[in-house]
Steps between C-alpha positions, in 0.01 A plus 500: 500500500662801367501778755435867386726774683249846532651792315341730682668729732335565849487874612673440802768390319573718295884674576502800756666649229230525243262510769694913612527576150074431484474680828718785424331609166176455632595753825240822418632807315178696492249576826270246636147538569437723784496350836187671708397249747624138671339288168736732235802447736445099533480502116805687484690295718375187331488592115823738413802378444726358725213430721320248255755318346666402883135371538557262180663187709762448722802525214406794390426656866856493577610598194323839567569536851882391456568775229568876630399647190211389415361750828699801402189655282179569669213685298218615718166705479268613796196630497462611868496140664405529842718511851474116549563383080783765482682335845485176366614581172790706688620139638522325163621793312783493811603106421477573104800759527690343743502185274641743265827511733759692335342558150463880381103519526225584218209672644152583352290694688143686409212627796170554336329881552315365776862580700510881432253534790709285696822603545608314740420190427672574147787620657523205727508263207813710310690546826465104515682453141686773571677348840626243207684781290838405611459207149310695298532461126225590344171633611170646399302705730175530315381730764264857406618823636301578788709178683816541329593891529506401900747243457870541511745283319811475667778382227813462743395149551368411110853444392386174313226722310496482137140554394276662686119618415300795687278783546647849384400617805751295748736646737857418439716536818843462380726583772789546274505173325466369155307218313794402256341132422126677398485407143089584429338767633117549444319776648091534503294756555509916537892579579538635819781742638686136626508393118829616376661409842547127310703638216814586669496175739473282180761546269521160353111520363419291175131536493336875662144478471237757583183327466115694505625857511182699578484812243617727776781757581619573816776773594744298689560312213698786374712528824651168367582578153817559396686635180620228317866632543435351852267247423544148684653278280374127478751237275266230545205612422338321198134563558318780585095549574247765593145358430182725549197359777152552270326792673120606423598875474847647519558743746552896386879537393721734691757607240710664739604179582701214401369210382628170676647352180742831445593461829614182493653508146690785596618352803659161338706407243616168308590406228469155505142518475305254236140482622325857559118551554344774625236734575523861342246705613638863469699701291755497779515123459545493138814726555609331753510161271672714243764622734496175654579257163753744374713571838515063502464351129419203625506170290112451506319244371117524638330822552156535621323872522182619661387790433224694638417843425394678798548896433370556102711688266831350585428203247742573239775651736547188662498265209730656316707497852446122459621474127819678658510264718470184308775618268752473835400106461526333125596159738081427580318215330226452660290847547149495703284866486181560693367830348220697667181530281297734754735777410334768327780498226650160417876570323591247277885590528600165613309348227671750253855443589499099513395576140779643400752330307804743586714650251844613423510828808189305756566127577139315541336467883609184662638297211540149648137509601335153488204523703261780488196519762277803424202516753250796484681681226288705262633607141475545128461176342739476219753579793457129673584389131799670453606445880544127350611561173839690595560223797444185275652516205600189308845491543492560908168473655605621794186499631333192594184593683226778579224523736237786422301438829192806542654673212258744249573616115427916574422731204736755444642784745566514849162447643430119579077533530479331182617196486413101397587154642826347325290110526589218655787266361693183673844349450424173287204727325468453131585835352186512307356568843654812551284789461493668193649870592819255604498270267809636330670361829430142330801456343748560782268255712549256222893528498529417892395830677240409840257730478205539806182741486273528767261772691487571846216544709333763706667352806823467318498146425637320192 
C-alpha cells in the first residue's frame, strides 16, 4: 500500500522568517478606525496588526512577541474614549512600546474634534506619547489647533527625529539645540508666530511642507523674512510644499502685508531643489517665486502651481512674473497649473507662452516639458492646439502627455464670460471621439501623445 506524503504546509509551520516579513508589511501605515468606547478598543487590540497575527497560533505568537520591531510603529485614533477605555488602553499602549526596546519609534497619532472642548484629556493623551520622545523617529500629530497651539514641543530630547508631522500652530521650545537628523518636515494649518522657529533648528531638511494654508496674512510673518542676501540656506532640500485649506469665502486682503509664501521664499534658499508646489495667492507671492527660482536655479523636475486670484486687476502682473519665473527653470518635466476661473479676468499668458516655439533672441518656456496638467485654465482655442504642436513635433516629441482637467475654449480678448466646455476625452479613447473643435489634436494622439479631457463639477470634483 503506497503511502501518500501531504504537500501541504501547516501555518504553524511556516519559518519565523517569512512569518516577520508577512507581519511586518502588513504593520498599518495609514490611521485606524477611531477608537470611542471599550467595543472600538477590543477590536483594535484584536484586529490590527501585530495584535492579530500573534493571535494566529502558537508559532506565530512568538514570532511577534520575540521581534523588537515589529512594536516600534503604533498608529492610533481617538474619538474622546472615556476615563476607564483610555486607562486601559494606557496599559497596553505601555507593553506595546516597551516591546519596542531600543528601536527608534513610529508614531501616528489623530484626536477627533470632540477633544477641542477637552483639553485636558487631549493633552493627557500627547503628554503620554510624548514621555516616549527620547526614540522618536517619526511622528504625526493629527491634532486641530485649539489643542495643539497649547502644546510645547521640546526638541533637546528628539535627537533621533527625522520626520515629524504637526499643527502650524505648535510651540517649539528649543533651548539652544538643533534637530540635525529631521529629514521631513510637514506643517498644517494657519502659521503661527512659532512657525519659522523650525527653519533654523533643521538644517538638514529634504522635504518642508506647509500643508492647508488658510488664505490669510498676518504681520508677524514679516518680522521673519529676510533678504535673500541673508536668507537660510538649505543643501538638502529637494522638495518643497505650500498647499491651500478650501475655504467658503476668503477673508478681505490686507496688502500692507506679506503674504506667508514671500515670507518664506525669501527666507530660504537651495538649490538642490527638484519638486516645488505651491500656493500663490498674491502678487507678493508671485515675486517672491520669481526672486526665489532665479537667486537658486534649481535642477527641477516637477512643478505644481495654485493660483488663486484674490485682489482683481493684478492678473496679468503676476503671470507674466510667473513666465519670468519659469524661464529661471528649463530643467521641469512634469508641470501641474490650477488656474482660478472666478476671476473677473482670466489671462491666458501661461497658455500663450507654452505655445511658443522660441526663436533665435527668446528660447521657448520650459523645453524638456513632458507632462502638462492644466486645471481650470480658460483660453483661445487654437492656442491648446498650438501648445501641442510646438512641444510634439516628429522628430522629438518631447511631450508625452496632457491633462485639460475644468478647462474652457474662451472667445477672444481678455474677458473670460464667454466661454464653452473643451469635452470629455480618455487615454485609450479612439480619436474619432474627440470633440470636433479639437479634433485637429487627432493626429498627435495617434503618434503616441496621452491626451485626457474632463469637466469639473460645482463642488470641484473630476
Amino acid at each position: 500500500m503506497d503511502v501518500q506524503v501531504s504537500s501541504k504546509l501547516s501555518i504553524a509551520d511556516i519559518p519565523p522568517d517569512v512569518v516577520h516579513r508577512v507581519v511586518e508589511i502588513s504593520l498599518l501605515t495609514h490611521l485606524p478606525e477611531p477608537i470611542g468606547s471599550r467595543a472600538d478598543a477590543i477590536k483594535f487590540f484584536s484586529s490590527v496588526p501585530p495584535y492579530n497575527f500573534a493571535l494566529t497560533c502558537r508559532n506565530w505568537r512568538n514570532t511577534v512577541l520575540s521581534s523588537d520591531s515589529l512594536w516600534s510603529s503604533l498608529s492610533l485614533s481617538l474619538d474622546l474614549p472615556d476615563d476607564e477605555v483610555w486607562n486601559a488602553m494606557k496599559w497596553k499602549i505601555d507593553k506595546h512600546l516597551a516591546k519596542a526596546r531600543n528601536i527608534p519609534l513610529t508614531l501616528f497619532l489623530r484626536l477627533s474634534r470632540r477633544h477641542n472642548d477637552r483639553f485636558l484629556k487631549a493633552r493627557e493623551v500627547i503628554a503620554f506619547l510624548h514621555s516616549r520622545r527620547l526614540m522618536w523617529k517619526r511622528v504625526v500629530l493629527d491634532v486641530e489647533a485649539p489643542i495643539i497651539f497649547r502644546f510645547a514641543l521640546g526638541i533637546k530630547d528628539l535627537q533621533l527625529l527625522e520626520e515629524i508631522r504637526v499643527g502650524s500652530s505648535v510651540m517649539v521650545a528649543t533651548a539652544n539645540s538643533g534637530l540635525p537628523s529631521l529629514k521631513c518636515l510637514e506643517l498644517v494649518g494657519l502659521p503661527s508666530s512659532y512657525t519659522m522657529d523650525w527653519l533654523p533648528i533643521s538644517p538638514n531638511l529634504r522635504e518642508l511642507s506647509f500643508l492647508n494654508i488658510p488664505l490669510s496674512y498676518a504681520s508677524f510673518w514679516e518680522s521673519h523674512s529676510a533678504r535673500s542676501s541673508n536668507a537660510r540656506s538649505f543643501s538638502f532640500l529637494r522638495t518643497l510644499r505650500i498647499t491651500r485649506a478650501e475655504e467658503p469665502s476668503p477673508p478681505a486682503r490686507e496688502s500692507h502685508l506679506a503674504s506667508f509664501v514671500a515670507c518664506l521664499l525669501n527666507s530660504i534658499t537651495s538649490h538642490a531643489l527638484t519638486v516645488l508646489d505651491l500656493y500663490l495667492y498674491s502678487l507678493d507671492s508671485h515675486q517672491a517665486l520669481f526672486n526665489f527660482l532665479c537667486r537658486c536655479s534649481p535642477p527641477l523636475e516637477a512643478l505644481g502651481l495654485d493660483v488663486h486670484f484674490v485682489v482683481q486687476g493684478d492678473e496679468i502682473e503676476r503671470e507674466e512674473l510667473l513666465i519670468h519665473a519659469l524661464l529661471c527653470v528649463p530643467s521641469v518635466r512634469k508641470l501641474r497649473y490650477r488656474g482660478d476661473l472666478d476671476g473677473m479676468v482670466v489671462p491666458e499668458v501661461l497658455v500663450r507662452a507654452l505655445s511658443f516655439a522660441g526663436d533665435e533672441s527668446n528660447p521657448p518656456l520650459l523645453p524638456e516639458l513632458e507632462h502638462l496638467e492644466l486645471v481650470n485654465v480658460a483660453a483661445e482655442l487654437p492656442l491648446f492646439f498650438k501648445m501641442v504642436k510646438v512641444r510634439h513635433p516628429p522628430k522629438t516629441r518631447t511631450l508625452k502627455s496632457m491633462s485639460l482637467l475644468g478647462c474652457f475654449a474662451k472667445a477672444p480678448g481678455m474677458m473670460s464670460n464667454v466661454r464653452e466646455e473643451l469635452g470629455t476625452f480618455e487615454p485609450g479613447d479612439d480619436v474619432t471621439q474627440l470633440p470636433a473643435s479639437l479634433s485637429a489634436l487627432g493626429k498627435f494622439v495617434s503618434a503616441g501623445l496621452e491626451l485626457k479631457m474632463k469637466q469639473i463639477s460645482d463642488t470641484g470634483e473630476l
